[in-house]
ZAZA-483955 format. One record per residue (C-alpha): residue number from 1; x, y, z. Coordinates in Angstrom, 3 decimals, m for minus. Example, Ala and Ser with C-alpha at 12.3 -4.5 7.8 and 13.67 -1.06 7.14 Angstrom:
BEGIN
<pos: 1 | u: 12.300 | v: m4.500 | w: 7.800>
<pos: 2 | u: 13.670 | v: m1.060 | w: 7.140>
This chain:
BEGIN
<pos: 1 | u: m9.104 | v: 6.585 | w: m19.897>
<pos: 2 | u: m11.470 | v: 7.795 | w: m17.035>
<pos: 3 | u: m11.340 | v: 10.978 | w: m15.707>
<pos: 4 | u: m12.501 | v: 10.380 | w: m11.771>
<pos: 5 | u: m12.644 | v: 13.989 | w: m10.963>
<pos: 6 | u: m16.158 | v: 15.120 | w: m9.946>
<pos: 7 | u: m15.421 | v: 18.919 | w: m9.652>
<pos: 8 | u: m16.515 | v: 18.484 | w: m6.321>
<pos: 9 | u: m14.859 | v: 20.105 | w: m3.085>
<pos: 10 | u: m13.761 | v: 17.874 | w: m0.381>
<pos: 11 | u: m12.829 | v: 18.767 | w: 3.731>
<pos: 12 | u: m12.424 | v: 22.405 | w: 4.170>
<pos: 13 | u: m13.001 | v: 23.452 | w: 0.707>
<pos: 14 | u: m9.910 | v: 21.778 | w: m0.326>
<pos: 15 | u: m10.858 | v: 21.183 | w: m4.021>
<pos: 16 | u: m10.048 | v: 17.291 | w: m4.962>
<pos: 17 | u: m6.614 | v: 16.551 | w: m7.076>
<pos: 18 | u: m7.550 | v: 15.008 | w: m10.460>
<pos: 19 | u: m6.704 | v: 12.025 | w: m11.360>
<pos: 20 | u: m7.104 | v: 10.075 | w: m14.464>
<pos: 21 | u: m7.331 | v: 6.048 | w: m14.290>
<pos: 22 | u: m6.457 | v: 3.877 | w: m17.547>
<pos: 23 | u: m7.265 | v: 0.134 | w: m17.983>
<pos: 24 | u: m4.388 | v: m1.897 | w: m19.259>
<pos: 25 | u: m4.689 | v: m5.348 | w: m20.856>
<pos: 26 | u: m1.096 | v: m7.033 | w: m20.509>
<pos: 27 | u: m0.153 | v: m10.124 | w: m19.526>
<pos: 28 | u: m2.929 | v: m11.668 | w: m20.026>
<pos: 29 | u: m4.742 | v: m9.576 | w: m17.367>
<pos: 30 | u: m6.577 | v: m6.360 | w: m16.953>
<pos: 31 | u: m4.970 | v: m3.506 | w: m14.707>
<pos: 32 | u: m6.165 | v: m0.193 | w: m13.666>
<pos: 33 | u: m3.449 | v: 1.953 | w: m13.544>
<pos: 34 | u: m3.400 | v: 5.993 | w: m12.814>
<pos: 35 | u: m0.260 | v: 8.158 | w: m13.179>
<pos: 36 | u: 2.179 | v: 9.398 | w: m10.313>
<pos: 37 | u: 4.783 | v: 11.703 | w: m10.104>
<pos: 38 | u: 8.304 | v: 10.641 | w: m7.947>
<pos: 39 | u: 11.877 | v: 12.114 | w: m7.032>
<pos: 40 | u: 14.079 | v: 9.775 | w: m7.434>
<pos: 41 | u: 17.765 | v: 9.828 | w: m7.951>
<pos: 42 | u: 19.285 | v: 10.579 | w: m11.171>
<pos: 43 | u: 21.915 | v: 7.650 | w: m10.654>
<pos: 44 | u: 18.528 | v: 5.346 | w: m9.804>
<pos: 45 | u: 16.637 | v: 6.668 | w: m13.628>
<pos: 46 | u: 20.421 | v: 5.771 | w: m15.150>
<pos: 47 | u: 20.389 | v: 2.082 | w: m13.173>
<pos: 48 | u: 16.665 | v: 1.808 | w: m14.687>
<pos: 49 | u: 17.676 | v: 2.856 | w: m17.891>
<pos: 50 | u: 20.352 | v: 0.540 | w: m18.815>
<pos: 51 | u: 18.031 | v: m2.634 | w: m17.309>
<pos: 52 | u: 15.676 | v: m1.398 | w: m20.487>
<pos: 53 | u: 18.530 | v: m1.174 | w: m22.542>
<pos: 54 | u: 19.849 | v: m4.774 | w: m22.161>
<pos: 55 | u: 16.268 | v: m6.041 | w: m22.453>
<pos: 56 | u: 14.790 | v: m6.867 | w: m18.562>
<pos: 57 | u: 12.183 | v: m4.170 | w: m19.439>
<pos: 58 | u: 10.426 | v: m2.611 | w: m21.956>
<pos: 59 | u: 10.108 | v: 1.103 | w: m20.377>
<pos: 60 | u: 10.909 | v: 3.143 | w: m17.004>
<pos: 61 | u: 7.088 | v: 2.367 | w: m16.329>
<pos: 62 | u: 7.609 | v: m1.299 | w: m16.648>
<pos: 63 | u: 10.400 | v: m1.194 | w: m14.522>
<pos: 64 | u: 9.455 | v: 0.760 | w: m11.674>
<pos: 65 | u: 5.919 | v: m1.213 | w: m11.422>
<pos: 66 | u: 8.328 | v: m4.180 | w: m10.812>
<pos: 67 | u: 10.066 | v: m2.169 | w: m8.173>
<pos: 68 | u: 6.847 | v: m1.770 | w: m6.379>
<pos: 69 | u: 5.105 | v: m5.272 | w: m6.274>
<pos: 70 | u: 8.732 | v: m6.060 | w: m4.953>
<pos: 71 | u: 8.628 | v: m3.795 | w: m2.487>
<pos: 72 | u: 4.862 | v: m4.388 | w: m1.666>
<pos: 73 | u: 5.332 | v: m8.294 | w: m1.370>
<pos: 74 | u: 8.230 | v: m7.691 | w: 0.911>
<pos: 75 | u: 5.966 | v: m5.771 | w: 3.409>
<pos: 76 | u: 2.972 | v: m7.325 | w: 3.195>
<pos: 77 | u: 2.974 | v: m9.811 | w: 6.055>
<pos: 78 | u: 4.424 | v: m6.858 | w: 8.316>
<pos: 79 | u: 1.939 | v: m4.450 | w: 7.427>
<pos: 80 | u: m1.435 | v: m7.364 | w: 6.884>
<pos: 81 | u: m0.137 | v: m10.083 | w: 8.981>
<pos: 82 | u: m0.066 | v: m12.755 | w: 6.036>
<pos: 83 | u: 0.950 | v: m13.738 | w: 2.823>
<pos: 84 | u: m0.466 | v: m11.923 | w: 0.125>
<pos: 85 | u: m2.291 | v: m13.685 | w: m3.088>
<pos: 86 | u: m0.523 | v: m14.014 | w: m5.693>
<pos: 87 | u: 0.060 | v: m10.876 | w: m8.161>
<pos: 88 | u: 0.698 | v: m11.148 | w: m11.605>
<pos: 89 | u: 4.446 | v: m10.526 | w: m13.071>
């Protein structure tokens, strides 16, 4: 685990948020990762919840990185113009 904050102030004196980054080794690849915090909807954490408990995932973490490279591929060529590479999972 690396903590990346520097203590140091940023525009206006607004002091920086800190965040700590971890390096994963899964899959037979190395990810950095750093911790967020979401809202979602309780009936959304149930939906996630039962997809661990018949086995598609291992944890809520597991599930809603999924969710994301989903959502990321889907937008990709509307936000970049192209295809993106290929991502692991």
């Amino acid at each position: 685990m690396v903590n990346e904050h520097s203590g140091e102030h940023g525009e206006q004196g607004v002091q920086k948020q800190r965040r700590y980054v971890y390096v994963n080794t899964r899959w037979g690849y190395d990810a950095t990762t750093t911790v967020i915090s979401v809202k979602i909807p309780i009936t959304f954490l149930e939906l996630i919840d039962k997809l661990i408990q018949i086995g598609l995932f291992q944890n809520r973490s597991d599930a809603i990185r999924e969710a994301i490279r989903l959502l990321i591929l889907r937008y990709h060529e509307v936000v970049y113009g192209g295809r993106p590479r290929q991502t692991p999972g």
